[in-house]
C-alpha positions, 0 to 999 in steps of 0.5 A: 471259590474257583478250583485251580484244577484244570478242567477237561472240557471248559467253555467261553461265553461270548457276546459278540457284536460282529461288523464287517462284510456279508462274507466275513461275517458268515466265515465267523459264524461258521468258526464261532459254530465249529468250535462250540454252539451258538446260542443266539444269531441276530438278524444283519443289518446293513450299515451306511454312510462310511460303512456302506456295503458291511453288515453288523450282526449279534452273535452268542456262543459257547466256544470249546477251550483246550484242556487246562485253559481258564 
């Protein structure tokens, strides 16, 4: 079972499937790499048809949470 203390360094795993442009994109991995690890960075692929000129990209990492979050 799971201690109610709060801990001093927690951390989130994500799984993430980011779409939107190259440069958001590149801004997300740079935030996503700031505030902890990335684990794993997949190749983009370009989207068509409505999508055309945005990009999808599989990103996992482990994000630092501030002191006492869950």
């Amino acid at each position: 079972m799971p201690s109610a203390k709060p801990r001093a360094h927690t951390s989130l795993g994500l799984e993430i499937w980011a779409v939107g442009t190259y440069e958001e994109i590149t801004h997300l991995r740079a935030q996503l790499g700031a505030a902890g690890r990335l684990v794993e960075v997949g190749d983009p692929h370009v989207l068509a048809g409505a999508d055309a000129g945005r990009y999808r990209q599989y990103l996992r990492a482990h994000v630092r949470t501030s002191e006492g979050s869950p």
